[in-house]
C-alpha positions as CSV (number, residue, x, y, z in Angstrom):
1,X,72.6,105.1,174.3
2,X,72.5,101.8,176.2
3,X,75.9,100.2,177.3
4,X,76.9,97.3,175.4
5,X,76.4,95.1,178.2
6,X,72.7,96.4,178.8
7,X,72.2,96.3,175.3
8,X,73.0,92.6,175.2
9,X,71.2,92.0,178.7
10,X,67.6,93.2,177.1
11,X,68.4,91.0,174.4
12,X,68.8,88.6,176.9
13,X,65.6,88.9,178.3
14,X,63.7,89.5,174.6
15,X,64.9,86.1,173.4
16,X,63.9,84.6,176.9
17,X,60.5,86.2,177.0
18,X,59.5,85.2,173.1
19,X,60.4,81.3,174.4
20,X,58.4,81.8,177.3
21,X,55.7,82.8,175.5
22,X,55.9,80.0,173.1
23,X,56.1,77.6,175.9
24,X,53.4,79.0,177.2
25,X,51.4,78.8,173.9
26,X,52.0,75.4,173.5
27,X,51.4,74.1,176.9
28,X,48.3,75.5,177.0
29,X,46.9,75.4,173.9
30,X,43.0,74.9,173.3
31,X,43.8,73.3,170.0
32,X,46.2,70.6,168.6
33,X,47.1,68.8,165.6
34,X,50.1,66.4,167.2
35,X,50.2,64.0,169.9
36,X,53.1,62.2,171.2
37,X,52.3,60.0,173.5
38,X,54.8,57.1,176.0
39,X,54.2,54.4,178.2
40,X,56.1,52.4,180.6
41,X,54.9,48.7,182.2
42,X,56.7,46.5,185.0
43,X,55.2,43.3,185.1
44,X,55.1,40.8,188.0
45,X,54.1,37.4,188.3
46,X,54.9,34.5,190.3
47,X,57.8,33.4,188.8
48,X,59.7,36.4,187.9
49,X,59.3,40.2,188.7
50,X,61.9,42.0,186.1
51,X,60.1,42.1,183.0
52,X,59.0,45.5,181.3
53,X,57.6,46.7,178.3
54,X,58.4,50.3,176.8
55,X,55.9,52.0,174.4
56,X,55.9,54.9,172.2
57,X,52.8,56.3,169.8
58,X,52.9,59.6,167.7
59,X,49.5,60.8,166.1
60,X,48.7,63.2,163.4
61,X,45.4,64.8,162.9
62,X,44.4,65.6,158.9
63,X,42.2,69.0,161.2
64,X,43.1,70.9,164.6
65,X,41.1,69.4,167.5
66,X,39.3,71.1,169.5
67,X,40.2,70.4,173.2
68,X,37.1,72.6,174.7
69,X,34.3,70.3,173.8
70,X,34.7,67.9,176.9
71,X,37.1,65.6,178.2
72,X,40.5,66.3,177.4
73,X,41.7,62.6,177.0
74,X,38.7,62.2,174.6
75,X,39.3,65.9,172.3
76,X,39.7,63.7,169.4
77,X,36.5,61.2,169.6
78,X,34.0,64.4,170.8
79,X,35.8,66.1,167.0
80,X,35.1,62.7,165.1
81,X,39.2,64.2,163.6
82,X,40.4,61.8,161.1
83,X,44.1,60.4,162.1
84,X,47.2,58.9,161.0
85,X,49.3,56.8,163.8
86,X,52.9,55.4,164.2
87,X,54.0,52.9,167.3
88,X,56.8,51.2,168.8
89,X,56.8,48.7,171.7
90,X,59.7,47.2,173.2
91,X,59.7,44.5,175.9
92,X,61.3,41.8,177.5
93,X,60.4,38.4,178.8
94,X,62.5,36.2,181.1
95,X,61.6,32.9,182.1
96,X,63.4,30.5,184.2
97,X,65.8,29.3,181.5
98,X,64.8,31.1,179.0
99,X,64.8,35.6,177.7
100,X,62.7,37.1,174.4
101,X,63.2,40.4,173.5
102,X,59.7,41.8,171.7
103,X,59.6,44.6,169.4
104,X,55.9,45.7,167.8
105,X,56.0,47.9,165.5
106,X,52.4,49.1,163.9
107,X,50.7,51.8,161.6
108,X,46.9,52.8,162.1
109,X,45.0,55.3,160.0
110,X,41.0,56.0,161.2
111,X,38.7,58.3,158.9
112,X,35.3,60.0,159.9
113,X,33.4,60.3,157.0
114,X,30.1,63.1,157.0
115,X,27.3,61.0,155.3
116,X,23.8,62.5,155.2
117,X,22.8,60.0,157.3
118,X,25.0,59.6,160.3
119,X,29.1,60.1,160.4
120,X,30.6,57.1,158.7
121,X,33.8,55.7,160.7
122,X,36.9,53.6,158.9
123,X,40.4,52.2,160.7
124,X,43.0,50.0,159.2
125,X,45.8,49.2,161.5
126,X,48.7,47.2,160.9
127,X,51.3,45.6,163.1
128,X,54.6,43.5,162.9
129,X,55.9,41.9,166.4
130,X,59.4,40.2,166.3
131,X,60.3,38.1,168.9
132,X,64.3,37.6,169.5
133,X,65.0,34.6,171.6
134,X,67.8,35.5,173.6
135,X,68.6,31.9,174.8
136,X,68.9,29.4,172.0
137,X,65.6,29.1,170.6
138,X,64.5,30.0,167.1
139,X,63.7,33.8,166.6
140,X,60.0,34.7,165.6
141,X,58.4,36.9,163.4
142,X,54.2,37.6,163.0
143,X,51.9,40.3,161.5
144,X,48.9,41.3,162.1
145,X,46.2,43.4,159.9
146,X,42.5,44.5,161.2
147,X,40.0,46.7,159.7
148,X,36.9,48.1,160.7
149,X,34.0,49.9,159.6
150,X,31.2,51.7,161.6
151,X,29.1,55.0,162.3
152,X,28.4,57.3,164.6
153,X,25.1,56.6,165.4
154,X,24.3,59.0,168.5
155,X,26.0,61.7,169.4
156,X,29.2,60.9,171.1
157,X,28.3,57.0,170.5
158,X,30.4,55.0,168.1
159,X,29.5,51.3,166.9
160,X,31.8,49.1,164.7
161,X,32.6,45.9,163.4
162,X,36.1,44.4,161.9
163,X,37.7,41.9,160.7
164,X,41.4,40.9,162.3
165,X,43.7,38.6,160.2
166,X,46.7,36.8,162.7
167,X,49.5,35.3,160.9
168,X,51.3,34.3,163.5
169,X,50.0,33.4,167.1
170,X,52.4,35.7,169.0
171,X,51.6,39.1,167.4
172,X,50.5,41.5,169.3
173,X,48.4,44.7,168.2
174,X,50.7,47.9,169.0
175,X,48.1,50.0,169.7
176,X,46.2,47.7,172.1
177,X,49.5,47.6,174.6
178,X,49.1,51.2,174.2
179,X,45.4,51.7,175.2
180,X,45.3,48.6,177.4
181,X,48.7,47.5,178.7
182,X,50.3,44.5,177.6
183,X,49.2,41.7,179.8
184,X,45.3,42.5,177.9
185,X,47.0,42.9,174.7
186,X,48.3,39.3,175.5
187,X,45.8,38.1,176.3
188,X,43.6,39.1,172.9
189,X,46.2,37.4,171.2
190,X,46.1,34.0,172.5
191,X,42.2,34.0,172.7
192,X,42.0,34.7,169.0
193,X,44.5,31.6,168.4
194,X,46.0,29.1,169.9
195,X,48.3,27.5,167.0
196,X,50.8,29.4,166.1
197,X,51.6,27.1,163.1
198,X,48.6,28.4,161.4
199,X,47.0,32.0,160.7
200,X,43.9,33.0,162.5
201,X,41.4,35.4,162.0
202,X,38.6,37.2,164.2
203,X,36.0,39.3,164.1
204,X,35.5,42.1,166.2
205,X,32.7,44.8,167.3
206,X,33.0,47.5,169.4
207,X,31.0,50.4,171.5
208,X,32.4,53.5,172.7
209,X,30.1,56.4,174.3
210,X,31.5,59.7,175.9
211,X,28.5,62.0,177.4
212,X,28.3,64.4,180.0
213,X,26.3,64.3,183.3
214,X,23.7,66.8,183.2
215,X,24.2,69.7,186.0
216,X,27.7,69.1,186.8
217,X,31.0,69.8,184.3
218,X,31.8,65.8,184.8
219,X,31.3,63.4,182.3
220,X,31.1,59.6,181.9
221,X,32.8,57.2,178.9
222,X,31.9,53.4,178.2
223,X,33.7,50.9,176.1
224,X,32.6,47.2,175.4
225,X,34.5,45.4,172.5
226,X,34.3,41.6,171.3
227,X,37.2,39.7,170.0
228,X,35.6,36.3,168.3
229,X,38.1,34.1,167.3
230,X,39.3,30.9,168.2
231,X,38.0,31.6,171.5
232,X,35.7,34.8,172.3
233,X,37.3,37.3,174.3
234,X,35.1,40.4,176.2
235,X,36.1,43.3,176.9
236,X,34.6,46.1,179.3
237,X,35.6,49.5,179.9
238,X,34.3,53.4,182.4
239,X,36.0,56.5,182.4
240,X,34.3,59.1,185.0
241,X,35.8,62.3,184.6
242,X,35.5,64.3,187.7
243,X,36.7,67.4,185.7
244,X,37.9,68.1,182.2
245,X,41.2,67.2,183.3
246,X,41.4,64.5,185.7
247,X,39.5,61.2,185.1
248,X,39.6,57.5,187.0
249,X,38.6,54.9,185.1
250,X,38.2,50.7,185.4
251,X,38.4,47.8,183.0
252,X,37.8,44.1,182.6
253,X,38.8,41.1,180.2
254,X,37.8,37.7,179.9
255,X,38.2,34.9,177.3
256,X,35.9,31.5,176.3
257,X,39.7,30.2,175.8
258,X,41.2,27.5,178.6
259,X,43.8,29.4,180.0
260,X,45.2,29.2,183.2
261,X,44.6,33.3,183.4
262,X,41.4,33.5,181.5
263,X,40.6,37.3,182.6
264,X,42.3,40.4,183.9
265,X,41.1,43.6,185.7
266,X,42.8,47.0,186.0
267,X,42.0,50.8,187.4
268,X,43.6,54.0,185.8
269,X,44.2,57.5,186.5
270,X,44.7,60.8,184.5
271,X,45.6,63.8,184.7
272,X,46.2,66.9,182.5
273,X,48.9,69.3,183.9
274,X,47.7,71.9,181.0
275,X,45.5,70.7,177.9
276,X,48.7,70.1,176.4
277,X,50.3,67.8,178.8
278,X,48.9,64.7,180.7
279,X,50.4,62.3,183.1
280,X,48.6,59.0,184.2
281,X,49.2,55.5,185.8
282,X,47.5,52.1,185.0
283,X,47.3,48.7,187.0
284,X,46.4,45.4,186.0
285,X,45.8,42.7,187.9
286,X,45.5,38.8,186.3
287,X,45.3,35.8,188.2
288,X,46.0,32.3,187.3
289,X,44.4,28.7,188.3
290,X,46.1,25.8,188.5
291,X,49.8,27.4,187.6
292,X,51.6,30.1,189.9
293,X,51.4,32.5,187.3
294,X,49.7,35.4,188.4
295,X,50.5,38.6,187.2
296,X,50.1,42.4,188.0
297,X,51.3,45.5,185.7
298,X,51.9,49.2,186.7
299,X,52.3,51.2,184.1
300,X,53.3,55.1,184.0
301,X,52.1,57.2,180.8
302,X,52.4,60.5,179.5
303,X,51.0,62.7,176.3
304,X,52.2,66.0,175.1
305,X,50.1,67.5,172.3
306,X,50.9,70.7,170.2
């Protein structure tokens, strides 16, 4: 018969073995159903270097996804899984003489359809930015509602159209700071109206392709999306993934809309520790003519999926 201490040591090690194991089944799992994912921006431009925007996005897919068909940043495009989203983005602007504090809030639901034809794709998003003035000035509130509808036309290759309704210039859409960083996501904004006294609306179409290259276990993703509003902004986007896990990636944005920054570029980087957990970082660079704003992001993101 065991000694009570030994007795309670192999319990010990039981207890710490099972949550090893479970660790170990959820790190490395080849399929998920949840995604958490964060995000963290500095931003720096000419005429102040301390501003930062915080983001948060949790996903639930209606299926499990299947993380062995490809990429693993793309697991739930290559699975065409249907999803419901919440996110949260908190930032903060100073400007000499004068300090908002933004918080977006949004809620985005996307459905793949089977049609005997081709896959059928639907999204609905909605978001609500509030912008506390911190120095004086009146406080601000905006929403924002887009839908879109598409299809799968090719394997791997999505095509849609939408229509975006802005009821207030300054709202942002939660989940483009998320996929884009924030100084693109402002700069959507502005392009699709300048007024803020009145609501705007825009239509949008987008692209997106993820394929592999033949021969090799790499694979290449394109994204191209149009914002016409007020102004017309374009948007271009590559992924190469070198393996399953680890991709680099570049981006560009421009608008029709006189602006002293009028486009933006940016690189990115991923990784996936396991197919459970990813790390990445993100920069953006826009410059300005004719005012000394220029202004770079780096942001720092991570996703944990179980």
């Amino acid at each position: 018969m065991f000694h009570p201490f030994l007795t309670k040591l192999v319990t010990i090690m039981k207890k710490l073995g099972l949550a090893t194991a479970l660790l170990l089944a959820m790190t490395g799992a080849q399929a998920y159903q949840f995604e958490v994912q964060g995000q963290s921006e500095y931003i720096d431009n000419t005429v102040n270097d301390q501003d930062f925007y915080g983001a948060l996005q949790g996903t639930y897919y209606f299926k499990n996804v299947d993380a062995t068909k490809g990429p693993l940043a793309e697991a739930a495009f290559l699975n065409q899984a249907s999803n419901f989203s919440l996110a949260y983005n908190y930032g903060e602007d100073k400007l000499p003489g004068k300090r908002d504090v933004v918080h977006v809030y949004g809620a985005k639901a996307e459905a793949y359809v089977p049609t005997k034809l081709v896959p059928a794709y639907a999204s609905a998003s909605y978001s609500h930015t509030i912008t506390d003035n911190k120095t004086g000035e009146p406080n601000d509130n905006g929403d924002r509602y887009a839908l879109e509808l598409g299809a799968v036309v090719a394997p791997n290759f999505l095509v849609a159209v939408g229509y975006t309704s802005v009821a207030d210039q300054y709202s942002l859409d939660a989940f483009n700071i998320l996929s884009n960083g924030v100084a693109k996501a402002a700069l959507e904004s502005l392009s699709i109206g300048e007024d803020p006294n009145y609501d705007q609306d825009a239509i949008t179409a987008r692209t997106k392709y993820v394929g592999a290259i033949d021969g090799t276990n790499m694979a290449v993703g394109f994204e191209a999306g149009l914002v016409y509003g007020e102004d017309t902004m374009y948007n271009l986007k590559t992924d190469l993934y070198l393996t399953p896990a680890l991709s680099v990636g570049a981006s560009y944005a421009e608008t029709s809309a006189d602006f002293a920054i009028d486009s933006a570029w940016g690189a990115n980087v991923n990784y996936f520790i396991t197919p459970a957990i990813a790390v990445g970082a993100s920069y953006v660079n826009a410059n300005a003519e004719g005012e000394a704003i220029d202004t770079q992001t780096v942001g720092l993101n991570a996703k944990f999926r179980f």
